[in-house]
FIVOTOR-204766 format. One record per residue (C-alpha): x negated, y, z negated. Coordinates in steps of 0.25 Angstrom, whole numbers, plus 5000, padded with zeros to 4 digits. Layout:
XYZ...
This chain:
495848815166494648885157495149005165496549015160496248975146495249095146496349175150497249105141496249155131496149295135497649295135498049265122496749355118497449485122498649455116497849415104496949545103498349635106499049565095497849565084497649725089499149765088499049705074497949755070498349905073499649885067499049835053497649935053498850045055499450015042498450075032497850165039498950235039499450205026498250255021498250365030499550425024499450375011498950505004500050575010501150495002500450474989499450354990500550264985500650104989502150134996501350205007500950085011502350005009502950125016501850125027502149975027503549995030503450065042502449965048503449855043504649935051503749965064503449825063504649785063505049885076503749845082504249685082505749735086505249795097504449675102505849575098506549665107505549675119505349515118506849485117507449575126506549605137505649515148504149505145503849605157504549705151504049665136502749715141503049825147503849895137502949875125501849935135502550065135502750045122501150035119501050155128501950235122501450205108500050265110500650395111501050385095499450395094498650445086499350375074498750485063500050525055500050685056500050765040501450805040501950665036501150695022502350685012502750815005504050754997504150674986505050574990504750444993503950445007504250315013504950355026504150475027502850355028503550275037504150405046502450455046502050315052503350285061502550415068501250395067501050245071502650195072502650185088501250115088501450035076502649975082501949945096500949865088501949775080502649755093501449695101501149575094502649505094502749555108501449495112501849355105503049375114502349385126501449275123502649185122502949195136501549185141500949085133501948985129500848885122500449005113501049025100501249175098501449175083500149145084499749295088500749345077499449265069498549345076499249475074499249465059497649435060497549565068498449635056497649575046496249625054496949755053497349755038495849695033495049795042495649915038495149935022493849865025493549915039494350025042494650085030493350095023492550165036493450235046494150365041495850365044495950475055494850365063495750245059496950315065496350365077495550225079497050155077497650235089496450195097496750065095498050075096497850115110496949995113498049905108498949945120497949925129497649785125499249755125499249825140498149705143498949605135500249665143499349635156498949485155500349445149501149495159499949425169500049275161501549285160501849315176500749235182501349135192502849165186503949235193504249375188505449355180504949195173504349245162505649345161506349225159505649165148504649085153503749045141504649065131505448965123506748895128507848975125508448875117507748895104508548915094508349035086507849055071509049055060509749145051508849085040507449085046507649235052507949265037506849195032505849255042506549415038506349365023504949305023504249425030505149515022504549455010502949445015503049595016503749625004502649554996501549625006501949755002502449724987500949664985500449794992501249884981500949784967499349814973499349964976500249974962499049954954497849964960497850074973498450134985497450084995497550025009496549895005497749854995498849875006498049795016497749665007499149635006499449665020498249565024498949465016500349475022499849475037498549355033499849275029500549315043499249285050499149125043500549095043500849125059499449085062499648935058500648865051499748785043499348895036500748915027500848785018502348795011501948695002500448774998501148914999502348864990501248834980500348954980501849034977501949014964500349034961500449174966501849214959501349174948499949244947500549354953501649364941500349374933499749494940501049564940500949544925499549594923499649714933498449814934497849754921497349634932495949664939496049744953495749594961496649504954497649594958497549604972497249464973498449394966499449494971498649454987498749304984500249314981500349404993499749305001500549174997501849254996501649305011501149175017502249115012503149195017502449195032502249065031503749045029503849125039503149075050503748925047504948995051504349075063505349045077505049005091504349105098505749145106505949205093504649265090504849415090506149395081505349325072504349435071505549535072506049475058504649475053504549625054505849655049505649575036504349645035505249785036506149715026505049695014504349815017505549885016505949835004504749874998504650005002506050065002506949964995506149904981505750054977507150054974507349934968506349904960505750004950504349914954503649834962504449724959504749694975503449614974504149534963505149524973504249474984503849354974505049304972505349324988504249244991504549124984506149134987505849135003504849015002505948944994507048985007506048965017505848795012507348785009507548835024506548725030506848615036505448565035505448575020505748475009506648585002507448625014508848675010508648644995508148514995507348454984508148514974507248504964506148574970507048704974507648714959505948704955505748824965507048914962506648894947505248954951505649044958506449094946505249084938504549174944505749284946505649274931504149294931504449434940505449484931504649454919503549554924504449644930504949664915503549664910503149774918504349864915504449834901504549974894504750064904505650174902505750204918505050134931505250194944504750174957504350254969503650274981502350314973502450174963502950124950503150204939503550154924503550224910503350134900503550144885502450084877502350084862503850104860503750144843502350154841501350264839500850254853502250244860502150314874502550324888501750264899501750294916501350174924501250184938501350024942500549984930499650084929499650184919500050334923500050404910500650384897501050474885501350434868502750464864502450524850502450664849500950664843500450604855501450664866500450754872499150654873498550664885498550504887497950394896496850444907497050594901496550604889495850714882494350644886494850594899494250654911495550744913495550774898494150824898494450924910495850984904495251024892493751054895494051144908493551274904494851324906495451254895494451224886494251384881492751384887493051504896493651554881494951574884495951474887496651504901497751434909497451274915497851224926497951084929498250984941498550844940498850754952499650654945500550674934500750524927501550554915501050694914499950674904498950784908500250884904499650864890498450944893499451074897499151174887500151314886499851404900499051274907499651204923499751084925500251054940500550884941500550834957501250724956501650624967502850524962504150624955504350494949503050524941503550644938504850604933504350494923503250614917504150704913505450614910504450494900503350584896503150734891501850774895502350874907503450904898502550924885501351004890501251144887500651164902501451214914501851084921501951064934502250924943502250934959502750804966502050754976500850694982499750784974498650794987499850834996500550944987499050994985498851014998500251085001500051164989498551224995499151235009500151325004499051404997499551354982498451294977498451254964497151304954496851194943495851174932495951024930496550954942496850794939496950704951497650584943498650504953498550374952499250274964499150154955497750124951497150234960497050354963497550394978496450404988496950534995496850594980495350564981495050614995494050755000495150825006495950784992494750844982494850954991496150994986495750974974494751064973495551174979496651164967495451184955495151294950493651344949493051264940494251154939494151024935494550884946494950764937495250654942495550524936494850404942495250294931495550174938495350034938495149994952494350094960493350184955493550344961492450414955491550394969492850464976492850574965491350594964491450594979492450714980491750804970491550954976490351024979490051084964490850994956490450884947490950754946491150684931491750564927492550554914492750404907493650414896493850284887495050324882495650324868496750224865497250324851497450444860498050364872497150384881496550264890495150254899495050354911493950394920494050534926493250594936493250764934492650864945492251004942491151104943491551184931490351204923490951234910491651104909490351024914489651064902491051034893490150924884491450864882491550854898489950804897490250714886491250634893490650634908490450484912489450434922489650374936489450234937488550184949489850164957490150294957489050374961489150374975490350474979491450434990492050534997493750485002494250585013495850575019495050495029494250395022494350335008493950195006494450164989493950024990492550074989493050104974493549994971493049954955492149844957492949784943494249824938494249874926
């Protein structure tokens, strides 16, 4: 007795590790190599809706695959077929995706993402989704007094593991080529452990049994079960369609306004899969009636947050837009699993999962880019949310309000319901009030707002989400102001017009050349004086557009102007490869992905290009200004044998448009050290920036930077 519980025990322990280990891989994949390819497509959050695309598609392959092994053919063969599989698989390894995949056009880059990672890790990927419904499967027919949903519990543990260990222990210690080449490792471990799993399943399930009674179905359900309706196959299509539309709408309201950065993919995505993992773990952890309670709670405080944007501290943020994420998905699974089938019908049920997965992401990332000029498909979600709860009860027998009962407490939810469409539009409004155009893209949200229409201070203003990108007064007196960060006693401002070069020192005035990665309304144009350059990179041509359609600076400055589109690092390095390297005086690193600057912009291999396009005696300046993370440690970290490191704080000057900045500026030009103007305005390092941190391609860790108090 003892003897077979313990291989009972040991039984259901393989199955287990196999399952938690196939999830595991399939998750720590995930932003290991969104991160690894982010640089190459411009450090935007819709790398990682892209790259969540794919993983959602080879999902849902990986669990048609396993539908069609379980429905069509015999256990025996089952197994034998997803061996070869397994095997065949390990010869798509190593998964490190090869440079030519870097993106050279400026066109929207989703498929050439999805193309990159259908080639890299698509065959393996797809094995792994397909293990754990095929393992359930086999457990149905061998243990028919185990649940196997409640591995599908287990799974998601394994996924969540997966998602939590990367930024805190993966991320923060172990450089990407070691992640990759550790992934393909275990990735190889992985079949072996399903080789062993294949072993004592096909021993438990023939043991004592002629060769052909499991065959026939033995362990399974009776035949005669009726199978799921219309209604409930639409229900599970729409509530996992839904969970993953808030999943990924949530991940974009986050990157929007504070950064591009795994750790704010991943809390979303522990969310989503902690709500899987309660809801199929136990029933009694999905109350209708508490759920139905906390909805309206985090609708409401999330309206609120909507409202206030950016202007709320970092925290508050992330944890309303996490609470609503939560109560949103759990109920959604928990509808979900009340509605789950027999285990005759388990792979379908898992087959419709995946493909309403496909379904949200897909809609997030091809379709609402079209349709909305924002990120109003979170909106959408919201309203989603709440209308599936309301069809799920009106749908359940075992409700009070099945089929419209209780009329009165229907016409109280509907009015809600309403209410809080209302709510949505309200701040949809709000946040496009003034604006003479919005347009969105692959690269974000752009809007040009007109503020102060009739007064002195009447100007155009360039938001990226609802941070500002750059603005410019309308009147002809103030046209040419250099405003916002790029003031004449900003950090910038200070290197343009004390360079020796510029300033007369040298006594004579020569030809300047500057180079800005990131043009924003085109501000820095105002500097250009008659025979001076001024070479723009920037990545989004809807940028471009809106600077020269809404505002003059490019237009207006006496400089030659000049604007390649494209991602700044990646045109660099083509431009040096083909022996055109460019010479600057000043060169301005100012690209801004939301609140932050992108992390390959800050990298050794990326300082080192921009040392190779400055002149002798040039000038870096790059503006650190941010609420969120402090990137002076980075800077300092990256300065150049001989070159001094200064940072410039500039309180700003409301009259002359200009608003706070903090500029970091690298040079070992003598002259323009001993500038007393320079002198005057140099700041000191706080205590948190003293010690310097050096980010490769391989290793960064921003988190480390992170403000210890919003500002």
């Amino acid at each position: 007795m003892n003897r077979c519980r313990s291989n009972s025990v040991g039984f259901m322990t393989v199955y287990a590790a196999a399952s938690l280990l196939s999830a595991y891989l399939s998750f720590v994949v995930q932003p290991l190599l969104g991160k690894y390819i982010l640089p190459w497509f411009g450090g935007t959050a819709a790398v990682w809706t892209a790259c969540m695309l794919f993983f959602q598609a080879a999902l849902f392959a990986g669990y048609s695959y396993a539908h069609w092994c379980a429905r069509n053919r015999h256990l025996r063969r089952q197994i034998g077929i997803h061996l070869v599989v397994l095997v065949l698989c390990c010869a798509a390894l190593p998964i490190t995706p090869g440079d030519a995949w870097k993106q050279t056009s400026i066109s929207s880059p989703i498929l050439r993402i999805v193309a990159l990672l259908a080639a890299s890790v698509g065959l393996p990927f797809l094995s792994l989704a397909a293990t754990s419904p095929l393992i359930q499967n086999w457990l149905s027919h061998v243990k028919r007094d185990a649940s196997p949903y409640r591995l599908y519990s287990f799974s998601n543990a394994g996924s969540l593991l997966a998602i939590v260990s990367y930024p805190f222990l993966i991320e923060p210690f172990v450089p990407l080529s070691s992640q990759l080449k550790i992934w393909s490792w275990s990735y190889v471990l992985f079949v072996a452990l399903c080789f062993l799993c294949a072993v004592l399943t096909f021993r438990k399930a023939y043991a004592g049994l002629p060769s052909t009674a499991l065959e026939e179905g033995v362990g399974r359900e009776p035949a005669s079960t009726s199978p799921p309706g219309l209604s409930h196959r639409v229900l599970w299509l729409s509530l996992a369609g839904c969970g993953t539309l808030m999943l990924l709408a949530t991940t974009n309201q986050l990157c929007l306004d504070i950064a591009v950065v795994p750790l704010l993919w991943i809390v979303p995505l522990g969310i989503y899969l902690l709500s899987f993992i309660l809801c199929f773990g136990s029933k009694a952890l999905y109350s209708r009636p508490l759920f139905a309670a906390m909805l309206p709670a985090a609708l409401l405080q999330t309206c609120y947050v909507l409202y206030r944007g950016a202007v709320l501290d970092l925290k508050w943020q992330i944890i309303s837009y996490s609470f609503t994420l939560f109560v949103c998905c759990m109920t959604c699974h928990g509808e979900l699993v009340r509605l789950k089938p027999p285990t005759r019908y388990l792979t379908a049920f898992y087959l419709l999962i995946s493909f309403g997965g496909l379904l949200g992401g897909g809609f997030v990332t091809l379709a609402a880019p079209f349709l909305f000029k924002a990120y109003w498909e979170y909106h959408l979600g919201l309203v989603l949310v709440v209308f599936l709860l309301f069809m799920a009860v009106f749908n359940d027998p075992e409700s009070s309000m099945f089929h419209g009962k209780r009329l009165w407490v229907w016409a109280l939810s509907y009015s809600g319901l309403f209410v809080l469409v209302l709510i949505l539009q309200v701040q949809i409004r709000l946040t496009s009030r003034d604006s003479l155009a919005m347009a969105r893209d692959f690269y974000g949200i752009l809007r040009v707002v007109d503020e102060g229409r009739g007064a002195e201070d009447h100007k155009y203003t360039l938001m990226h989400g609802r941070i500002v990108h750059g603005f410019q007064y309308r009147s002809a007196e103030r046209r040419d102001w250099p405003t916002s960060y790029f003031g004449p006693n900003s950090g910038v401002g200070l290197a343009i017009r004390n360079h020796p070069d510029r300033s007369g020192v040298k006594n004579q005035e020569s030809a300047f050349s500057i180079g800005v990665i990131g043009l924003g309304a085109g501000t820095l144009g105002a500097y250009g004086r008659e025979g001076d350059s001024i070479r723009f990179y920037e990545i989004n041509p809807e940028v471009v557009r809106l600077a020269y359609r809404y505002f003059t600076y490019l237009k207006d400055s006496a400089a030659d102007v000049s604007v390649e589109v494209g991602d700044a690092r990646i045109l660099i390095e083509k431009e040096c490869a083909e022996g055109k390297v460019q010479q600057f005086d000043v060169l301005v690193v100012d690209a801004f992905s939301g609140d932050a600057m992108p992390v390959h912009l800050l990298t050794k291999e990326c300082f080192r290009l921009y040392y190779r396009l400055l002149k002798p005696g040039g000038i870096l300046a790059l503006n650190i200004s941010n609420r969120y993370f402090d990137l002076a440690p980075v800077v300092r970290g990256q300065a150049a044998g001989g070159m001094v490191t200064m940072r410039i704080v500039d309180n700003g000057d409301a009259s002359r448009g200009t608003v706070s900045s903090e500029w970091a500026l690298l040079t070992s030009n003598s002259v323009f050290l001993a500038s007393p103007e320079v002198h005057h305005a140099i700041s000191p390092w706080t205590k948190d920036d003293i010690a310097p941190i050096v980010w490769t391609d391989d290793f960064s860790n921003p988190f480390r930077l992170l403000r210890r108090r919003s500002e």
